[in-house]
N, C-alpha and C positions, 0 to 999 in steps of 0.2 A: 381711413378709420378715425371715428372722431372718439377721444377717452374725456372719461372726468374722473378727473385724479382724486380725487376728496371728497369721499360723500359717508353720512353715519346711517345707520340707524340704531333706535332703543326702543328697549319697551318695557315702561316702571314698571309691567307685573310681573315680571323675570327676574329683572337685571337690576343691581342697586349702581346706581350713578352719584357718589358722595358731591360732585359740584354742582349737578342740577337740581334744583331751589324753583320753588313758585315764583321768584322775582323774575325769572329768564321768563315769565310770562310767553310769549306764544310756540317756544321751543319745550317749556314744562308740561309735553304731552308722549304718547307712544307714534314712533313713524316706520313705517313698511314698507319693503319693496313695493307692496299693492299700490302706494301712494307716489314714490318718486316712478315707477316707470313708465307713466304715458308721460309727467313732464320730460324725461329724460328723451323718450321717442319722438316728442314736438320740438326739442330741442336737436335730435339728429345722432344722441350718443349713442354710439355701437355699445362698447361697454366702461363700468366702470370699476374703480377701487375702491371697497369699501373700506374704512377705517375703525379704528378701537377709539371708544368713546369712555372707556375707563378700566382703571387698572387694576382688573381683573381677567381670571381666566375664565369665568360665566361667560362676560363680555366675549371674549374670542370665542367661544364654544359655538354661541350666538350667531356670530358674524360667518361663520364659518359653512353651518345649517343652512342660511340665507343664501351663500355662496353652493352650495349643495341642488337649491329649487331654483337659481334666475340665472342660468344660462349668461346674463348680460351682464352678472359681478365678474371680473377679470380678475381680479386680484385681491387679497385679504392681505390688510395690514394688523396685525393684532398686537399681544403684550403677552409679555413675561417677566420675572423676580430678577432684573436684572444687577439687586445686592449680594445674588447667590450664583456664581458662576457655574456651580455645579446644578445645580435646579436650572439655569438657561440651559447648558447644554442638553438635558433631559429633556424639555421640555422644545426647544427649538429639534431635536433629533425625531420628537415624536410628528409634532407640526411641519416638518418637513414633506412627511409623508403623504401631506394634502396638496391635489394639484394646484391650486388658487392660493395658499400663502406664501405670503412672500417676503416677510418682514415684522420687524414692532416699532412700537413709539411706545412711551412712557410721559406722563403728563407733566413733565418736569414745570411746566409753569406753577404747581400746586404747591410744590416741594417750598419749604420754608429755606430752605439752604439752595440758594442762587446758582454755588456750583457745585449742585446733586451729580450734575449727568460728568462730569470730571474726574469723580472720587477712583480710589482705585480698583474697588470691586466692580464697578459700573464698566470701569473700561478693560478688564479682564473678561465679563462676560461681551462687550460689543467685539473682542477681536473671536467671541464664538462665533457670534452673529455671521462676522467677516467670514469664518473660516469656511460656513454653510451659505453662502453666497447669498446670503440674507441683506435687507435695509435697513437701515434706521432712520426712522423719518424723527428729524429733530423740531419738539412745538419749540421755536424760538420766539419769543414775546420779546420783540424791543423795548429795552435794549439790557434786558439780563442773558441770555443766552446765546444770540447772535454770537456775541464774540470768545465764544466755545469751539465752533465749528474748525478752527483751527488748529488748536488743540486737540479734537476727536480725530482729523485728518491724518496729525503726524506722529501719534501714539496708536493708531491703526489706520495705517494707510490703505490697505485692501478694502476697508470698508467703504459700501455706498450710501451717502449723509443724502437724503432730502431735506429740504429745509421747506418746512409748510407755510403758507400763506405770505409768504416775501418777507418773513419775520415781520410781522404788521405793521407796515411804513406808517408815518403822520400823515396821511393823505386829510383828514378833518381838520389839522393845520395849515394841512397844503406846503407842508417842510419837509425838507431831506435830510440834512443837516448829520448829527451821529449815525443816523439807518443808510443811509450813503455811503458813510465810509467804511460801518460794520460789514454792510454787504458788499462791498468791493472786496475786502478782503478776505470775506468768506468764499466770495469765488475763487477768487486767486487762491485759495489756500490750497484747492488739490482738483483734477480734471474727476475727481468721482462724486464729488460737490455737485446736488442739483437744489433744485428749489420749484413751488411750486405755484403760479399767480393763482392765488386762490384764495378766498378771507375777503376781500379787499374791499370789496362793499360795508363791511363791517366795520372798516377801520374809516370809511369817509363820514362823509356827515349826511344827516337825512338829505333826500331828495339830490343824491349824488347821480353824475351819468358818466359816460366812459370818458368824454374831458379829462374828468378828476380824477379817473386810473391809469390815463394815458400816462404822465409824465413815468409816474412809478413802472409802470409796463417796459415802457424805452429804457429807463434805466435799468432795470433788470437784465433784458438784453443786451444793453454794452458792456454788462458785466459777465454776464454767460454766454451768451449766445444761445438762439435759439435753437439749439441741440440740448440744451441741457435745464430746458425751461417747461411747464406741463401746466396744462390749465386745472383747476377743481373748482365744483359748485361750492365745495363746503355747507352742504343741503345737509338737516335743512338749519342748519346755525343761523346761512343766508337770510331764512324768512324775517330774520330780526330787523334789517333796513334794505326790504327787495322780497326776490321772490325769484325761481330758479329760474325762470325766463331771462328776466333783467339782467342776473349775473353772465347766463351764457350770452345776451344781446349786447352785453356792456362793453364782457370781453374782445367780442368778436370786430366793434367797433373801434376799440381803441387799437387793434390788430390795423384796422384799415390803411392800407399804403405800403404796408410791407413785403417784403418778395414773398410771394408765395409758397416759397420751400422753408422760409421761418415760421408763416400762420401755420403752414402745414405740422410743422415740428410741435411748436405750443399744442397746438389743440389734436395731437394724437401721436405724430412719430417718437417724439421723445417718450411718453408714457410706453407704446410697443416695445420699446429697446429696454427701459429701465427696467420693468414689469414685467418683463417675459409675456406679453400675451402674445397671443393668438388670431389671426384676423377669420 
């Protein structure tokens, strides 16, 4: 089973999306399952995880619909009032009920206070999250957030952290440097710590190829291991420098040489285990 961990959709005549702006030019449109799933089927993904693209409960209502008509959405990651632990648990107990969700994220990158996702209502509603065998996919933007993940770890240990897109390494630098040593220790921080190679085109520089994701990729790996590692298009954000071929060609390339039971893990086992799907 091949998964993509990271993929959105919106549609401005629904949904209000406060970060998307005409400047995001060729992502400042509406995207539908109608659209990613012949790329998804030429690419070979069984199914995917659709994600919350804003913090709202429209947004999940949405996501959730879409998860309702394509058989091939595996998983819904959505959102909730996580300053309201009593409004999380209501609202995670009702969204439980849906077989495809599985979790939230919160756009902590937006957040003018660095460490939003720390405070102590936040993490009164994450040990809900825990309690209902929920996710938290954490957006970490190196390098404000990255080094939360340890902190979220051992103030709720039961919870399971994904960390999206590698916390977006300097690959357009081509340095490792702090994003190195944040994610070393975000792994180390707890075996329920995953992350997910995904973004990564976005963070290189135009006319990138897997060369320039390889190092990042390896390092990921010696920090996790590929059990705890998941691939995502991040479609279609992707379209901004690529195109969801590339990303899934790029990956799979930088993958080359590896034992088999690690590519295998990246690009599906690990997502099966974390996600509870289905084959």
């Amino acid at each position: 089973m091949k998964i993509d961990t990271h993929q959105h959709f919106w549609n401005l005549n629904e949904v209000a999306y406060a970060w998307l702006v005409p400047a995001y030019g060729a992502i400042y449109a509406t995207f539908t399952p109608q659209q990613l799933d012949p790329m998804r089927r030429a690419a070979g993904i069984d199914q995917t995880v659709l994600v919350q693209s804003a913090d709202s409960y429209e947004d999940t209502a949405s996501m959730l619909v879409h998860a309702d008509y394509n058989d091939w959405i595996g998983a819904v990651i959505g959102w909730v009032n996580l300053l309201d632990p009593a409004e999380t648990e209501a609202r995670i107990s009702q969204y439980a009920k849906h077989p495809k969700f599985r979790g939230i994220r919160h756009l902590i990158h937006t957040e003018a206070d660095a460490d939003w996702v720390v405070q102590d209502a936040v993490i009164e509603s994450l040990k809900v999250l825990a309690a209902h065998n929920m996710i938290f996919e954490v957006v970490a933007v190196y390098p404000n957030h990255l080094k939360h993940i340890s902190t979220l770890a051992a103030r709720v240990p039961n919870l399971t952290l994904v960390i999206d897109h590698l916390a977006k390494p300097p690959i357009a630098n081509k340095e490792m440097g702090g994003w190195a040593e944040q994610l070393k220790a975000a792994a180390d921080a707890s075996p329920t710590v995953y992350a997910k190679v995904s973004g990564l085109n976005t963070a290189a520089a135009p006319g990138w190829t897997a060369d320039d994701l390889k190092p990042y990729i390896d390092y990921a790996i010696d920090c996790f291991g590929a059990d705890r590692l998941m691939f995502g298009s991040d479609w279609p954000v992707c379209i901004l420098n690529g195109d969801y071929a590339s990303v899934w060609d790029g990956t799979v390339k930088a993958l080359h040489g590896r034992a088999q039971t690690e590519i295998d893990a990246i690009l599906g086992g690990t997502a099966m285990r974390v996600y509870r799907l289905s084959a």
